[in-house]
C-alpha positions as CSV (number, residue, x, y, z in Angstrom):
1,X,-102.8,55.6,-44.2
2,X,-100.3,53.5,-46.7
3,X,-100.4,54.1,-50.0
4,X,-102.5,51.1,-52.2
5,X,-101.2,50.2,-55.5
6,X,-103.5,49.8,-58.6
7,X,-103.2,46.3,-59.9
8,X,-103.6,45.6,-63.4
9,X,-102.8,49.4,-64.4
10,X,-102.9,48.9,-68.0
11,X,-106.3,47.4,-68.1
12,X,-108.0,49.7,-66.0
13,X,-106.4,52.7,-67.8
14,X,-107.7,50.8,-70.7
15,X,-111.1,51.0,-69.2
16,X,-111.1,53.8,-68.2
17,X,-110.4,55.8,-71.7
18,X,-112.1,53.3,-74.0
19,X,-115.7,55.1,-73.4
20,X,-114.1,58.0,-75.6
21,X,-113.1,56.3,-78.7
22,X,-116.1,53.9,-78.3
23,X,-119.0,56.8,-78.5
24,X,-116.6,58.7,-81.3
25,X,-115.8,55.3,-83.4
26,X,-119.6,54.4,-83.7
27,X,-120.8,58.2,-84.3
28,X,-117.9,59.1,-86.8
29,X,-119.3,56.8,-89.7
30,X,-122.9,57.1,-88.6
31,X,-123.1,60.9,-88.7
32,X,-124.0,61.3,-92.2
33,X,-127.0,59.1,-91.1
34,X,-128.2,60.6,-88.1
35,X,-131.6,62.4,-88.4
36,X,-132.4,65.3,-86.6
37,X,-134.0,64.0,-83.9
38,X,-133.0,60.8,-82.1
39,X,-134.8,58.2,-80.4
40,X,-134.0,58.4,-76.7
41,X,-136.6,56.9,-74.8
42,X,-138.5,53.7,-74.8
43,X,-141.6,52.5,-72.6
44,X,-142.3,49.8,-74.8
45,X,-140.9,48.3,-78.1
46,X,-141.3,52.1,-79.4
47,X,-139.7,55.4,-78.5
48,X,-142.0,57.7,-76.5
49,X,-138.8,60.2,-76.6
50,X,-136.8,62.1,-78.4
51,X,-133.9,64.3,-78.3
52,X,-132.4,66.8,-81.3
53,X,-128.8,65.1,-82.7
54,X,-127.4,68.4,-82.1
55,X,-127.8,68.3,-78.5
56,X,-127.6,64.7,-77.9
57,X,-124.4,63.8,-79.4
58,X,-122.5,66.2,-77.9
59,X,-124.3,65.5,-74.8
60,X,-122.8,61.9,-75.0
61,X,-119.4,63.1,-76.2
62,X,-118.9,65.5,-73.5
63,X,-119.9,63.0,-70.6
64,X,-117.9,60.3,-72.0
65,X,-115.1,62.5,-71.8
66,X,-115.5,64.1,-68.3
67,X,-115.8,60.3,-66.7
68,X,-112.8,59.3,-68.0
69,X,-111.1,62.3,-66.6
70,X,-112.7,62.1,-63.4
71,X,-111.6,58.3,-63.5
72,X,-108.1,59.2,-64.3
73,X,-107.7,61.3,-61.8
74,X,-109.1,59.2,-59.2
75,X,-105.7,56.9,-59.8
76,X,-103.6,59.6,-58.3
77,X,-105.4,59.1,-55.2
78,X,-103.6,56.4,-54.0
79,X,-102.9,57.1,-50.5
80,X,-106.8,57.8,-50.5
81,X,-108.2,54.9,-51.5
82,X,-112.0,55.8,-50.4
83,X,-111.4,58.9,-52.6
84,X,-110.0,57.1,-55.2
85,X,-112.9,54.4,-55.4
86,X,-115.3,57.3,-55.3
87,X,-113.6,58.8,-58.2
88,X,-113.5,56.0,-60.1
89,X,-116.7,54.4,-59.5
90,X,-118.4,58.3,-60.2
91,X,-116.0,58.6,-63.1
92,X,-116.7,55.0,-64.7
93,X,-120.3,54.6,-64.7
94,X,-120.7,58.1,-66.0
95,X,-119.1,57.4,-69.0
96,X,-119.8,53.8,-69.9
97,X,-123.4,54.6,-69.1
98,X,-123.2,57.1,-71.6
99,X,-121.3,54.9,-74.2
100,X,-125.0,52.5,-73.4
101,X,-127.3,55.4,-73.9
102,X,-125.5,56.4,-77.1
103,X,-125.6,52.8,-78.4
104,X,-129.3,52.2,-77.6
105,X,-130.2,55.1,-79.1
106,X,-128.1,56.4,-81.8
107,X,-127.8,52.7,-83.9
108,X,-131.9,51.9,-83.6
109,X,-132.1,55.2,-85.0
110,X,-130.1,55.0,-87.7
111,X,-131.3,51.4,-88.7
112,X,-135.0,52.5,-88.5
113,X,-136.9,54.5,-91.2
114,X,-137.7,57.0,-89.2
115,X,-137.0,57.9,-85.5
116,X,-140.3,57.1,-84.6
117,X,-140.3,53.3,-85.7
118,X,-136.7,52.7,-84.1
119,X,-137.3,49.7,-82.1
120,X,-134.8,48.6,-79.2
121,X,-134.8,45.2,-79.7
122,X,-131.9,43.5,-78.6
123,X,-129.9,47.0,-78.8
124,X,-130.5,46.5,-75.4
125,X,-128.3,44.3,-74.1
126,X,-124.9,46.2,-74.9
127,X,-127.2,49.4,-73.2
128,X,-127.1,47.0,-70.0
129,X,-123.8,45.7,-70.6
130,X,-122.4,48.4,-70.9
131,X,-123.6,50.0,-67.2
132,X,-121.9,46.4,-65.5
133,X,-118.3,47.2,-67.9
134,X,-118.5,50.5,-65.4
135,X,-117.8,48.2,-62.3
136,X,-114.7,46.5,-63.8
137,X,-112.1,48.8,-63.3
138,X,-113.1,49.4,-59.7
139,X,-112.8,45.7,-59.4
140,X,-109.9,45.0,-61.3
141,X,-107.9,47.6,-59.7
142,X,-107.5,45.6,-56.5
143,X,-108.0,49.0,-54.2
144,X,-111.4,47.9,-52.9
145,X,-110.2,44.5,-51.9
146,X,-106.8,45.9,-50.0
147,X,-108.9,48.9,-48.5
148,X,-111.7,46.8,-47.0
149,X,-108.6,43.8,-45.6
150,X,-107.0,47.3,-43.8
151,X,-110.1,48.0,-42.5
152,X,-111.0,45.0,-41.3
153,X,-107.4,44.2,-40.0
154,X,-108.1,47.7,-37.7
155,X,-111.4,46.5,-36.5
156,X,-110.3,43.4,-35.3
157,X,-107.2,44.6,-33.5
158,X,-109.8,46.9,-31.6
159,X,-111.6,44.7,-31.2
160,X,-109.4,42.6,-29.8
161,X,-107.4,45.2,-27.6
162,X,-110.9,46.7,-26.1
163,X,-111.8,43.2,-25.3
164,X,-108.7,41.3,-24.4
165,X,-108.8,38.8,-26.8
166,X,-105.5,38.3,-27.5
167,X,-103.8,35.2,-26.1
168,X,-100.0,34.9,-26.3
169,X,-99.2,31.5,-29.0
170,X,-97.5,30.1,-25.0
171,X,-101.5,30.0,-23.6
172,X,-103.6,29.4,-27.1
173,X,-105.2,26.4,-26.2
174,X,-103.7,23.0,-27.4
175,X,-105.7,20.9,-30.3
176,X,-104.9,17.2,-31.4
177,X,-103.4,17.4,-34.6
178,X,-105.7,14.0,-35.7
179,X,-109.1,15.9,-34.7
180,X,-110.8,17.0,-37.4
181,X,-113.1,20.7,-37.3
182,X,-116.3,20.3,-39.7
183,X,-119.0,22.2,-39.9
184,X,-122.2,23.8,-42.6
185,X,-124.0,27.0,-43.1
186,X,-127.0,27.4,-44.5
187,X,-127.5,30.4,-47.4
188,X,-129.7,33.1,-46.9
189,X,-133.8,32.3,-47.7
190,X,-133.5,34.0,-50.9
191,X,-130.5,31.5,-52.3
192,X,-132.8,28.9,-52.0
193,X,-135.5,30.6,-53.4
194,X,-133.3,31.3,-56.6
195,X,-132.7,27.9,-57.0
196,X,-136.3,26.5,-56.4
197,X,-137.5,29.7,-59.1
198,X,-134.8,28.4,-61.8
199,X,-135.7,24.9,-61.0
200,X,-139.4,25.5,-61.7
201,X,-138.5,27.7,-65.1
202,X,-136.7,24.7,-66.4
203,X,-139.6,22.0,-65.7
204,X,-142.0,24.7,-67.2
205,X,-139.5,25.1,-70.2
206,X,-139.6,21.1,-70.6
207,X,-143.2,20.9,-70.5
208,X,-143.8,23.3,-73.1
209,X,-141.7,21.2,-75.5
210,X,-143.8,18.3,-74.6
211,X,-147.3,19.1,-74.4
212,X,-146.7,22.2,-77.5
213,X,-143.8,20.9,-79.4
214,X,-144.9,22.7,-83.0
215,X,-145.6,26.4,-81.2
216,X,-142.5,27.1,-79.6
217,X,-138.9,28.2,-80.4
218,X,-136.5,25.3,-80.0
219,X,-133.8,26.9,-80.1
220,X,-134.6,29.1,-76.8
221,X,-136.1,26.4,-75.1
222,X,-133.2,23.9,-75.5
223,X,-130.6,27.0,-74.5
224,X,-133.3,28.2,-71.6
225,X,-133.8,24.2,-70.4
226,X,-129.9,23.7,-71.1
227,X,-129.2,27.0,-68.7
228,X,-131.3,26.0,-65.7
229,X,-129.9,22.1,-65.8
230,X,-126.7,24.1,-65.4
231,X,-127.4,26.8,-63.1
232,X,-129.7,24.9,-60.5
233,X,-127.7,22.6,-59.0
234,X,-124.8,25.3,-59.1
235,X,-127.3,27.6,-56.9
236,X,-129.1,24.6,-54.6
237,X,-125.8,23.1,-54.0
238,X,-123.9,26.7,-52.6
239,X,-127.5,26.8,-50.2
240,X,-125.4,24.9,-47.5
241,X,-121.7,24.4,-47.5
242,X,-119.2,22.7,-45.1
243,X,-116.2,23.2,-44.0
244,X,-113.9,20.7,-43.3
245,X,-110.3,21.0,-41.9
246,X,-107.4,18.1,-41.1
247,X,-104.2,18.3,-40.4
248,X,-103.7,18.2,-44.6
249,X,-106.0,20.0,-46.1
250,X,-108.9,22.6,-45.7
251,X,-112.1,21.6,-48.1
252,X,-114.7,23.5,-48.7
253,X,-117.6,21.5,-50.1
254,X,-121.8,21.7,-51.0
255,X,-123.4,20.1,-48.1
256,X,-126.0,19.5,-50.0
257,X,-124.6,18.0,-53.3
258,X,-121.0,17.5,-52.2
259,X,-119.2,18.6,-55.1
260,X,-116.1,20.4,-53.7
261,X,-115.5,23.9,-53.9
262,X,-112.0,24.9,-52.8
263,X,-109.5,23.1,-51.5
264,X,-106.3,24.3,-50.1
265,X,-103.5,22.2,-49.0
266,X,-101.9,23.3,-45.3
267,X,-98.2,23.8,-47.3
268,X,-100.3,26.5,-49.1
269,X,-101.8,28.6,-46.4
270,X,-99.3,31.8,-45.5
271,X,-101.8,32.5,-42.5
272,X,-105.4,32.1,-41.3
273,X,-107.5,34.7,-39.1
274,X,-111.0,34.5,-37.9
275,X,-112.9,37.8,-39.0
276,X,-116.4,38.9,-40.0
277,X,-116.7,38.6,-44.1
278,X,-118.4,41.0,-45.4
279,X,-119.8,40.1,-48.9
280,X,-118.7,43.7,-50.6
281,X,-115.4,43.4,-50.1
282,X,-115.3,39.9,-51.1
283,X,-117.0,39.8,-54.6
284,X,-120.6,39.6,-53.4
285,X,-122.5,36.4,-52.7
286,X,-122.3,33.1,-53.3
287,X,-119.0,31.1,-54.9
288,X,-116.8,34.4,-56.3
289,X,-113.7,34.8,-58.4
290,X,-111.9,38.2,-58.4
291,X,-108.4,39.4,-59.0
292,X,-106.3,37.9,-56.6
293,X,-108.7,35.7,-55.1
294,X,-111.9,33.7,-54.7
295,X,-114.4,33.4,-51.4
296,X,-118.0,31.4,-50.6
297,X,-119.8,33.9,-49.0
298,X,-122.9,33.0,-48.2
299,X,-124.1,35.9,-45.7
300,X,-122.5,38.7,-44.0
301,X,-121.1,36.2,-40.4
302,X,-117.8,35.1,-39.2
303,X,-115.6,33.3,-41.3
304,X,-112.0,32.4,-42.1
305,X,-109.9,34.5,-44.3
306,X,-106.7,32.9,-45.7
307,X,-103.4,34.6,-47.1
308,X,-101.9,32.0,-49.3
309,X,-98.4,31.6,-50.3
310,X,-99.1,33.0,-53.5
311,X,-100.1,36.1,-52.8
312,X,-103.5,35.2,-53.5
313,X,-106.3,35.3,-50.7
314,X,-109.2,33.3,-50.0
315,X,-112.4,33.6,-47.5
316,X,-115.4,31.3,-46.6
317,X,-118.4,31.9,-44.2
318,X,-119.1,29.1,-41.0
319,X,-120.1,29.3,-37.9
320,X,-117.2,28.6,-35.1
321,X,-114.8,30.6,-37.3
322,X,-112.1,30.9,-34.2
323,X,-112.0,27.2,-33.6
324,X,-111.2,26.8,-37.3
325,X,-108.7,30.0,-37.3
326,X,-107.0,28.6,-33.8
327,X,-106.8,25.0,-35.7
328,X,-105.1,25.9,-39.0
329,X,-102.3,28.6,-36.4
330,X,-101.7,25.7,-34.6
331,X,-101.2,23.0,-37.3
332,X,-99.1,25.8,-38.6
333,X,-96.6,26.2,-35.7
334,X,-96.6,22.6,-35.7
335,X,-95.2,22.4,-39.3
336,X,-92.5,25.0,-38.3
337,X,-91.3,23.2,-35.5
């Protein structure tokens, strides 16, 4: 199999190695302050467990620094690229998990009297953070998105040679330039439940401040009310999309709300293929953004996946897929002749 080049090589190596320096630059000035025993474990606002500072920050030290080797190593492996996104996902989380455990531990510690009144607090949040940072270089790399295309490129030519689906461009069936191919998809049950949940938060939020103006926090509220005005009709509108294509443009728009979500001129499409999207190898669900492209994925189904002419790539779920894909080729050989 070809070799797959690391994108963006100086931010993941970046990544990869600031774990290290992150654990030792917080516990350098901090040791002097460390008790002996550190608060490790929390099933409530209080620590239920504790570990001795001689065992945990070496603990921390040492992991930190055996994922970023692991990671490092997994960037040799580029003419493995399920080996090296093993590596580096193993290699990643390992060690910026362990930069969140030493945070969420170490610093409540420290700021507390004693070990046993450390509170957590918001200390959690950079613990969290810290566990998603792990996925970045994986991401950023651009080996999972290449990997997956190969893949999928292999499938479909099977597919497509055990089935006999290929059709010299002499027979592919003629369509008018002037028709126009529209059609929707509906999300999955749970997208709309999302957006019916954050809807109801944020009427509950604004009755609060009316009917109890003098016993709540304003300043969450207005964020929390502020955040699902936002957020809802982002989520209710991706719950349907369509798909429209003419012999100018391809639009991708809400269905629902009709705010537009990609559009991409026919001068800018390098080539079109109808294939089965798979939401991991295009960012997850929903409307994503990635490295080197963007896709509105709303289930695992057929779809169009566009190479554009700048080397970027793009991918949207609807039903009909081929009659889209078989469109946009021939609109395309039209524009060459």
């Amino acid at each position: 199999m070809a070799g797959h080049t690391v994108k963006n090589r100086l931010w993941v190596y970046v990544l990869l190695i600031l774990p290290v320096f992150v654990v030792l630059g917080i516990y350098i000035p901090l040791a002097d302050q460390l008790p002996e025993v550190i608060a490790t474990h929390w099933s409530s606002t209080y620590p239920d467990g504790f570990t001795r500072t001689e065992l945990f920050v070496p603990t921390c030290i040492g992991l930190s620094i055996l994922g970023t080797i692991i990671s490092l190593i997994s960037v040799a492996q580029h003419r493995k690229p399920a080996l090296l996104l093993t590596l580096m996902f193993i290699g990643s989380l390992l060690s910026w998990t362990t930069v969140g455990v030493f945070i969420g531990s170490a610093v409540p510690t420290v700021l507390a009297e004693s070990p046993e009144t450390a509170v957590i607090g918001y200390w959690i949040i950079p613990t969290v953070a810290c566990t998603l940072v792990a996925l970045t270089p994986l991401w950023i790399c651009g080996v999972y998105q290449t990997y997956s295309k190969q893949l999928q490129d292999q499938r479909q030519a099977r597919i497509a040679a055990g089935q006999s689906l290929a059709v010299p461009p002499s027979q592919a069936p003629e369509i008018l330039e002037d028709s126009e191919f529209s059609e929707t998809m509906k999300g999955p049950w749970w997208l709309w439940a999302l957006g019916l949940i954050i809807a109801v938060t944020g009427v509950y939020v604004f009755v609060e401040m009316l009917v109890q103006p003098d016993s709540i926090n304003w300043t969450s509220a207005v964020i929390g009310l502020a955040t699902c005005f936002i957020v809802t009709p982002l989520v209710l509108g991706l719950c349907m999309i369509r798909v429209t294509i003419t012999d100018q443009r391809t639009r991708v728009s809400s269905a629902i709300l009709g705010f537009p979500l990609r559009t991409i001129s026919l001068d800018d499409i390098q080539s079109v293929t109808h294939a089965e999207i798979n939401p991991m190898a295009w960012g997850g669900w929903g409307w994503r953004f990635f490295p080197g492209g963007s896709a509105v994925v709303l289930r695992r189904a057929e779809g169009l996946a566009f190479e554009l002419k700048n080397s970027s790539r793009f991918a949207v779920t609807i039903p009909h897929a081929q009659r889209g894909a078989e469109k946009l080729n021939t609109l395309l050989s039209q524009r060459e002749t």
